[in-house]
N, C-alpha and C positions, 0 to 999 in steps of 0.2 A: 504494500500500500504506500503510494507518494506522502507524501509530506500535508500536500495540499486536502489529499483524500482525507488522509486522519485527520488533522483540523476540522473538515467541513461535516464528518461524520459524529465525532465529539461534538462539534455545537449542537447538531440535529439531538443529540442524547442530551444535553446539557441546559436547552432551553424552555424544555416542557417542567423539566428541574424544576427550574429555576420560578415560576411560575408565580406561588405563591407569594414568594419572597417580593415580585413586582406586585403583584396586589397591596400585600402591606407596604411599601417602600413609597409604593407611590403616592399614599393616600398621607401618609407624615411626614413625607417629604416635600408634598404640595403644601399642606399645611403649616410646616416653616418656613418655604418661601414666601406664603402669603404671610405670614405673620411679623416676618421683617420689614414686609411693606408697607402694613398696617403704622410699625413705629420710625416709618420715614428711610428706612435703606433702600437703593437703588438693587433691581433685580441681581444686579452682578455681584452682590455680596452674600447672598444668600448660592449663588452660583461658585463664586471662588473660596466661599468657604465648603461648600460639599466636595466639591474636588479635592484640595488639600487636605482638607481636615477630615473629612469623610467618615466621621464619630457622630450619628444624630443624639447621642444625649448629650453630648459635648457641646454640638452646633448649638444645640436651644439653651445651652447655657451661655455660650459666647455671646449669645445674643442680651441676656444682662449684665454678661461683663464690656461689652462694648458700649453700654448706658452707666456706666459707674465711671468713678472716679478712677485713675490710672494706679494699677496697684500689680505691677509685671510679676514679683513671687507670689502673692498670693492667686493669680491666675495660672504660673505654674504647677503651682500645687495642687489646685483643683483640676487641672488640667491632667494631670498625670495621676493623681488620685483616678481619676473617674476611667481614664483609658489603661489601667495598669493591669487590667486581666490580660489584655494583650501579648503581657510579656508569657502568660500561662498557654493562651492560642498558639503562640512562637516555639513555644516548649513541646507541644503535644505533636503537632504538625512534623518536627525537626526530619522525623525518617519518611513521611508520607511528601515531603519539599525534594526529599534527598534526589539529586539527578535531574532535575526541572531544569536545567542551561540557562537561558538567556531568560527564560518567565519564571523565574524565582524571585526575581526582585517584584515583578508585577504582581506576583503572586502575595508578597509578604505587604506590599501597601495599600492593595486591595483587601487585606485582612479586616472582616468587619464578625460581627457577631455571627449573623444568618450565614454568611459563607463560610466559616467555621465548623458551622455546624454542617451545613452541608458536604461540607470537602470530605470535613471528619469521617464522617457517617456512611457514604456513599458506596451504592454495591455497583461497581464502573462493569457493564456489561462484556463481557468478552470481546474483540477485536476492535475494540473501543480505548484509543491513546489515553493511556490516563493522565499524562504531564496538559493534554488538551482538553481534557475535558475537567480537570480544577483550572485552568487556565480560562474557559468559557463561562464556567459557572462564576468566577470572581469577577472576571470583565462585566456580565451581564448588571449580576449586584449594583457594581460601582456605575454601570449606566442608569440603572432603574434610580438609586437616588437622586446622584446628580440631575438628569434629563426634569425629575418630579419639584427639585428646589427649584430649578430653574426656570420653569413653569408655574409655579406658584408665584413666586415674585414678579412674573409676566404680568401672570393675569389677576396681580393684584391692582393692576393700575387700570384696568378695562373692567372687572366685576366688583361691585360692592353690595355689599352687606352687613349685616349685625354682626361685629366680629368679636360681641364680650364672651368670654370664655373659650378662642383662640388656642391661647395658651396652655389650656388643660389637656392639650393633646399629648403633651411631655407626659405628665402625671397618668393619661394613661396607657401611654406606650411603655412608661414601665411597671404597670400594674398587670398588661398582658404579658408582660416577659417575665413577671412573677408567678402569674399563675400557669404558664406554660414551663415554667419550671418544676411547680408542684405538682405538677400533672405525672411530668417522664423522670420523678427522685421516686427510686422503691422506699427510700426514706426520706421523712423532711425536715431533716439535722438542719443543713445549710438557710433553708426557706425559714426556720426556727430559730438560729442564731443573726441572721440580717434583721427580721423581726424584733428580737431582743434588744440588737446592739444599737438598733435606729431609736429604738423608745427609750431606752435609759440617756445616749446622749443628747436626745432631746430635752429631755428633763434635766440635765444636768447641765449644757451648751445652750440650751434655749434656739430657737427656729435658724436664725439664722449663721451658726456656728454648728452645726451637729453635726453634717454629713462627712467632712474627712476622718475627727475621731471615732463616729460610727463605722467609718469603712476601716479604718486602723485597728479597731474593738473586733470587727468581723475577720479582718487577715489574721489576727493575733491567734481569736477562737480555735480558726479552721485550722491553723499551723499545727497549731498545743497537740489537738483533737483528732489530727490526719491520720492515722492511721486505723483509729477509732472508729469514726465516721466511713470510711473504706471499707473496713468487716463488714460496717454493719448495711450496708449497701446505699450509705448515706450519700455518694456522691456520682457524677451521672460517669 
């Protein structure tokens, strides 16, 4: 099989994949492009931030730290708090990347949640290139956000409407990615220590401080408890 044939055989496998992932992609990804437009951004911020940045809970945060006062460590911080599973995606991936050539690098910056999981997971069909087909499935991803911010901030300037409660789309994009966690844990250790670690440094940080020591509370938990949590089939 040419070169060309496996590429184009991988995509034909790789786009029905991928499917779902454009469903949801597109519809919170439309919705923070129009949401930046709502507070006065030109479409192309919401466009050059999906590109680059290409983390949607990240982007809708950037999006109030681009309304605040300048404070570059404390948006590192958050920054890398919030994307630092990444480094565990980078980990799990290392032997499934292994031999990829020239689309490994595409591959590791396309690294987003959904194609994680999909790469991870995937039963690649016999005669089916597999360096092409995580290669289509991460390309596709990083189109479906990108193409959806970029179209939201479009046609933030052509359609209006009632846009209070905009914002709540963050809160529940990660409400669905909680409970589709607690769905596929034969145990709910992890879903029960995020739980705990978010309420106590709430109480303790007060709203607007709580989330890096919660996620500092949760890495600390899971570290102690890792082996624990693993018997006991606490972890996916």
């Amino acid at each position: 099989m040419t070169e060309r044939n496996a590429a184009l055989s991988a995509f034909k496998e790789a786009l029905p994949y991928t499917l779902p992932v454009f469903a949801g992609f597109w519809f919170i990804a439309f919705a923070y492009g129009f949401y930046m437009y709502t507070l006065g951004f030109s479409f192309l911020y919401p466009l050059f931030m999906a590109m680059f940045i290409f983390g949607g809970s990240l982007e809708f945060i950037t999006v109030t730290m681009l309304l605040s006062p300048f404070a570059p460590w404390q948006t590192f911080i958050i920054a890398f708090t919030v994307q630092a599973r990444h480094l565990f995606y980078g980990l799990a991936m290392l032997e499934k990347y292994e031999g990829m050539g020239w689309k490994k690098p595409f591959l590791i910056y396309w690294m987003c949640d959904e194609t994680f999981a999909l790469n991870y997971s995937a039963t690649i069909p016999n005669g089916i290139d597999r360096s092409w087909f995580m290669f289509w499935v991460s390309f596709l991803n990083y189109v479906y956000w990108v193409s959806g911010a970029a179209i939201g901030g479009l046609l933030g300037s052509i359609i209006t409407f009632n846009t209070k409660g905009l914002s709540f789309v963050m809160t529940s994009m990660f409400l669905v990615i909680f409970l589709e966690q607690w769905k596929h844990e034969k145990k709910h250790y992890t879903a029960l220590i995020g739980l705990f670690s978010s309420i106590v440094c709430l109480y303790f940080f007060g709203s607007n401080s709580f989330i890096i020591p919660s996620m500092a509370l949760m890495l600390g938990i899971i570290t102690l408890f890792r082996r624990r949590i693993e018997k006991a089939g606490g972890l996916l």
